[in-house]
NUTORDO-821151 format. One line per 10 residues: number of its first residue (from 1); their letters; for each residue x, y, z of C-alpha. Coordinates in nm, 4 decimals, m for minus. Example, Ala and Ser with C-alpha at 12.3 -4.5 7.8 and 13.67 -1.06 7.14 Angstrom:
<rs>
1) AS) 1.2300,m0.4500,0.7800 ~ 1.3670,m0.1060,0.7140
</rs>
This chain:
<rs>
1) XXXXXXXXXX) m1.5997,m2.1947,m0.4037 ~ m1.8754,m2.4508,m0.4986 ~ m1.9694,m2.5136,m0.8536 ~ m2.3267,m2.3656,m0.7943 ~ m2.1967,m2.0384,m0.6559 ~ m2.3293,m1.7809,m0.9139 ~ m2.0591,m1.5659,m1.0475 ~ m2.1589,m1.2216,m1.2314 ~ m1.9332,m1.0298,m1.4574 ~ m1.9732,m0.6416,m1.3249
11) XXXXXXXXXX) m1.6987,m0.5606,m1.5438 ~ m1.5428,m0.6103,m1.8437 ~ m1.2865,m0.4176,m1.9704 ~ m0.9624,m0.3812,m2.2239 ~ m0.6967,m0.1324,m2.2780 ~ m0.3785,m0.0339,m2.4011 ~ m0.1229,0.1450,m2.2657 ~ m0.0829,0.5180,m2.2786 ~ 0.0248,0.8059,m2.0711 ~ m0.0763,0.8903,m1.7154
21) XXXXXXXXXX) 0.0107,1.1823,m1.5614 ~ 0.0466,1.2104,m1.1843 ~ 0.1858,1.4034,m0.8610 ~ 0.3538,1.7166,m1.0154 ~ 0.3801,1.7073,m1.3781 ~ 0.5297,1.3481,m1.3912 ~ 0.3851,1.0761,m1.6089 ~ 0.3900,0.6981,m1.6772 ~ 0.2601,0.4576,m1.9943 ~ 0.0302,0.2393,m1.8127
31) XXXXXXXXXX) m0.2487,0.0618,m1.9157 ~ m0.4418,0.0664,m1.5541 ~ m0.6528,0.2936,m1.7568 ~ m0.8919,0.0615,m1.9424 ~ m1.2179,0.0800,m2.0654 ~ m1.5794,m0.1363,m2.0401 ~ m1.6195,m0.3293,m2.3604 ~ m1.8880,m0.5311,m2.5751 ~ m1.6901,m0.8220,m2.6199 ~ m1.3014,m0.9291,m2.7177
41) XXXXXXXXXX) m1.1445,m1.2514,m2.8243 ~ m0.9404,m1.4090,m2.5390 ~ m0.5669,m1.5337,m2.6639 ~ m0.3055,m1.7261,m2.4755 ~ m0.1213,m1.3802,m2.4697 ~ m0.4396,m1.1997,m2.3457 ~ m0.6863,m0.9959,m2.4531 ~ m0.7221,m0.8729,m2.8058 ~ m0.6566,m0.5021,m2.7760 ~ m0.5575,m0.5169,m2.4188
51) XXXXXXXXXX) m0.1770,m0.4341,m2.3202 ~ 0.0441,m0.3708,m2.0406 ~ 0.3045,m0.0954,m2.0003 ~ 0.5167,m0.2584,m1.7769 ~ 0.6495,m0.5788,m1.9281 ~ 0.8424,m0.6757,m1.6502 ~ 0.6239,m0.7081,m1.4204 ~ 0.2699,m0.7439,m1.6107 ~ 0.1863,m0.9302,m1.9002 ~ 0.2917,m1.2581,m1.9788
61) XXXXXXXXXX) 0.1151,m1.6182,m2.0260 ~ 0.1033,m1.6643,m1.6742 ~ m0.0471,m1.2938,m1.6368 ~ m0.2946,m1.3173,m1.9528 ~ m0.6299,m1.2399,m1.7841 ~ m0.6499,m1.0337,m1.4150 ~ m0.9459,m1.0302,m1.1820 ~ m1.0708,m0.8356,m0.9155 ~ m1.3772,m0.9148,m0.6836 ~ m1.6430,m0.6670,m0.7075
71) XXXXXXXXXX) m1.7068,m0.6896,m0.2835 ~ m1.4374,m0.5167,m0.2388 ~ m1.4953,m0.1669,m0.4368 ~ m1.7624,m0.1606,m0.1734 ~ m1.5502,m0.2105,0.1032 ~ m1.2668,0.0474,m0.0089 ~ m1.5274,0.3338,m0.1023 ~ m1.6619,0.2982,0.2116 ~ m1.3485,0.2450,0.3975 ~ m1.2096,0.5589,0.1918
81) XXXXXXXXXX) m1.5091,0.7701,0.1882 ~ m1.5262,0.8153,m0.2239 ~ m1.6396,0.6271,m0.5129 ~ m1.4430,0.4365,m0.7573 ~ m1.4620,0.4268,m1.1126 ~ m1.5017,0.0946,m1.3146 ~ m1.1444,m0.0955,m1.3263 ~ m0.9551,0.0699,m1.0865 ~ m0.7144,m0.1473,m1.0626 ~ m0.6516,m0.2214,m1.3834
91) XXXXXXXXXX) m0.8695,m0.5260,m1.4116 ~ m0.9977,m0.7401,m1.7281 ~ m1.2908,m0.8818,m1.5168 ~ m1.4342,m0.7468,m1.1850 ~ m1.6566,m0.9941,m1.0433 ~ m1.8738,m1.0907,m0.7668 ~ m1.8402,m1.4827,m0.5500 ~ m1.4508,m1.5000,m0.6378 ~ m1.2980,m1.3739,m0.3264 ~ m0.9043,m1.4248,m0.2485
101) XXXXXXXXXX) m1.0194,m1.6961,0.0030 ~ m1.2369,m1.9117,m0.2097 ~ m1.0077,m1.8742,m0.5039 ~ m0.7357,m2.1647,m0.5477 ~ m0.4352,m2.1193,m0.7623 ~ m0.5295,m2.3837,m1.0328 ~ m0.8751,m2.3158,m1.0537 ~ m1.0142,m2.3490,m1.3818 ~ m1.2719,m2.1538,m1.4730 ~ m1.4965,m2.1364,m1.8332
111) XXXXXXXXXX) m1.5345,m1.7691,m1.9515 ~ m1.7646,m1.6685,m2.2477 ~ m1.6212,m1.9339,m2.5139 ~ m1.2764,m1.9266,m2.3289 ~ m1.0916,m2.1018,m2.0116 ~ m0.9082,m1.9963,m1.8157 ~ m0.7028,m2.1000,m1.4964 ~ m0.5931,m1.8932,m1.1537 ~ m0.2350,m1.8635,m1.1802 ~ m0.0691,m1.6292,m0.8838
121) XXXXXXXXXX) m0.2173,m1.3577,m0.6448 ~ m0.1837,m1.0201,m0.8319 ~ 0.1284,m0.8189,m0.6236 ~ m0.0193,m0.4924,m0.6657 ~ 0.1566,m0.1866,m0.7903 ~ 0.2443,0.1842,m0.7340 ~ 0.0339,0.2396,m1.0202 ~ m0.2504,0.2201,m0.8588 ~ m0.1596,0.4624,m0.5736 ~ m0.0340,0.6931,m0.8922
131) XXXXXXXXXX) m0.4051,0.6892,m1.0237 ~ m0.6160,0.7173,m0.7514 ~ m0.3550,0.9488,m0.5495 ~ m0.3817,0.7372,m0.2639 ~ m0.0871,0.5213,m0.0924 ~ m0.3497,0.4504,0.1562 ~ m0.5660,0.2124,m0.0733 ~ m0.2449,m0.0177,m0.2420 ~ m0.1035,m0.0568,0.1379 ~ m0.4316,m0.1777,0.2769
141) XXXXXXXXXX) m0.4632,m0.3939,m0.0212 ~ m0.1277,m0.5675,0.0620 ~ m0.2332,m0.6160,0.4415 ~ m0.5760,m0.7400,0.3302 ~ m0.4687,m0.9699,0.0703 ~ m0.7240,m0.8250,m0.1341 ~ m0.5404,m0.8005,m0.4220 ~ m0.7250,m0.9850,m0.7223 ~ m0.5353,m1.2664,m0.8986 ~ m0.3969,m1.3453,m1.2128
151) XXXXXXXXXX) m0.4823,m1.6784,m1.4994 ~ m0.3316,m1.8192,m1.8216 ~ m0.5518,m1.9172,m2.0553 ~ m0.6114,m2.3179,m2.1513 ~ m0.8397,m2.2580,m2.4327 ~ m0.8934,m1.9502,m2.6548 ~ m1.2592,m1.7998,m2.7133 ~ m1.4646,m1.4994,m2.7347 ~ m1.5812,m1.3249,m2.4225 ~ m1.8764,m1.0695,m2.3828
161) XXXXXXXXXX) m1.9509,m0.8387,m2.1211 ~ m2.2661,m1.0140,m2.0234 ~ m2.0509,m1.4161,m2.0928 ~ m2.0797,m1.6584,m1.8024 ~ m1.8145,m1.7638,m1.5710 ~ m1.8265,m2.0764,m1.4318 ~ m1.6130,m2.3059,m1.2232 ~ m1.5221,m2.5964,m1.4394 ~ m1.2630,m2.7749,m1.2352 ~ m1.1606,m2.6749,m0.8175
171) XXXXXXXXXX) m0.7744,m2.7589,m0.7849 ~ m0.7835,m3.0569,m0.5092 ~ m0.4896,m2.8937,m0.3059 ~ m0.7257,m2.6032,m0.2125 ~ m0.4581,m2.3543,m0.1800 ~ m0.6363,m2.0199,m0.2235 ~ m0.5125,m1.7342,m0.3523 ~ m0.5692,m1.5222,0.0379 ~ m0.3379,m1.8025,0.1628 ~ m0.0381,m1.7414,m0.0816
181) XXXXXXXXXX) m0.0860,m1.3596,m0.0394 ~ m0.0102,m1.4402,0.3105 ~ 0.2948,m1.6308,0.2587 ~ 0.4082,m1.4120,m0.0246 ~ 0.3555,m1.0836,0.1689 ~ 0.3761,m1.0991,0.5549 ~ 0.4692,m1.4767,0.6237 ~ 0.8097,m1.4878,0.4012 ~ 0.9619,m1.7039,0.6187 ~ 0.7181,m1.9941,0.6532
191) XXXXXXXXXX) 0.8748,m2.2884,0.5446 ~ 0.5664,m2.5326,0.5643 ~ 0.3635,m2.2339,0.3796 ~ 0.6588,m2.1698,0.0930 ~ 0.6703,m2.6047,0.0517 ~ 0.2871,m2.5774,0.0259 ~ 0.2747,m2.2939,m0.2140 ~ 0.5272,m2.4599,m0.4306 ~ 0.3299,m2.7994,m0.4161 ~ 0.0492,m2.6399,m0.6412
201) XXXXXXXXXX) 0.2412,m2.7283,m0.9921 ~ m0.0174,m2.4611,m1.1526 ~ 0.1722,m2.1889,m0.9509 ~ 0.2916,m1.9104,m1.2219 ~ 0.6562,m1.9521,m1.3142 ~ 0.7475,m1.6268,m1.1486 ~ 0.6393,m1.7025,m0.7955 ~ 0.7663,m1.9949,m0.8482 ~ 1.0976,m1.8972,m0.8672 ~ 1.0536,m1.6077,m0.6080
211) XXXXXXXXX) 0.9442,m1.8570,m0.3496 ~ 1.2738,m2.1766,m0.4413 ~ 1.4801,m1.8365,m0.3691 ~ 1.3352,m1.7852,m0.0039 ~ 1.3477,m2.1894,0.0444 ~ 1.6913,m2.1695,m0.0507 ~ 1.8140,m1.9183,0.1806 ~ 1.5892,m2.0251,0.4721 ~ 1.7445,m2.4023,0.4369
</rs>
């Protein structure tokens, strides 16, 4: 994306986990379920008063702030014939002009008082199928690579629901966050795409590691 490209916050939103109850009588502590707020200070860790119930596999410095491009809400309710309600997927910020494909991993962007930097492609969980009862949506969002990312945070701040975000710095190895989905997801043994991937020293730790794994085997 360009530096001029006007980015609007649709969303904000915070939450911590609690239980969600889904298919018959079963339930989860997730905190998918989260909620539009005024404003919330930004920490290295992640929101203040924002959580994850699945430490494993959410959360984390890498994983402090998620984002989801607005576009495609209107894309799934149409493709799915039904509306969907503010962070679906769990999302801090949903946001228009920051699609998968114009994202880079190392982008740094300036949010409210705080920056922040794209880290990883988000790998998207059952969760989501578990909330909106529909395997349908988190498969089509793996094929897609419309997944939202993830970004650590290089300098604490308040945000606001109505804060600017704006590009501060595009990473010069222009490897955007559609592109790793593919490798990461369909393309697993792509060498050239795996060295690339790995060539972005901003990559999160975790993928990372996932992706000297796959080199290792495939060499």
């Amino acid at each position: 994306m360009q530096k001029n490209d006007i980015i609007e916050l649709k969303n904000f939103s915070i939450g911590l986990p609690k239980k969600l109850k889904y298919g018959n009588g079963k339930e989860i502590n997730t905190a998918i379920h989260k909620k539009t707020t005024e404003e919330a200070l930004l920490k290295k860790e992640g929101f203040q008063g924002d959580g994850v119930g699945d430490l494993k596999h959410h959360g984390g410095l890498d994983r402090a702030v998620c984002v989801y491009p607005y576009e495609h809400y209107l894309l799934w309710e149409k493709e799915f014939g039904g509306p969907l309600a503010p962070s679906t997927f769990g999302e801090n910020l949903t946001v228009t002009n920051m699609l998968e494909k114009d994202i880079n991993v190392g982008d740094v962007f300036r949010l409210g008082e705080a920056v922040i930097q794209v880290t990883q492609g988000r790998i998207p969980c059952s969760t989501i199928t578990k909330r909106t009862n529909n395997p349908a949506l988190l498969k089509r969002m793996v094929q897609t690579g419309f997944t939202g990312y993830l970004c650590r945070v290089l300098e604490e701040g308040i945000v606001r629901k109505d804060s600017n975000i704006t590009l501060l710095e595009s990473h010069p190895e222009k490897v955007s966050i559609l592109y790793g989905n593919e490798i990461y997801f369909h393309k697993q043994k792509d060498l050239d795409g795996i060295k690339r991937l790995l060539g972005v020293e901003e990559l999160a730790d975790e993928w990372k590691e996932s992706l000297v794994s796959r080199l290792n085997k495939l060499i």
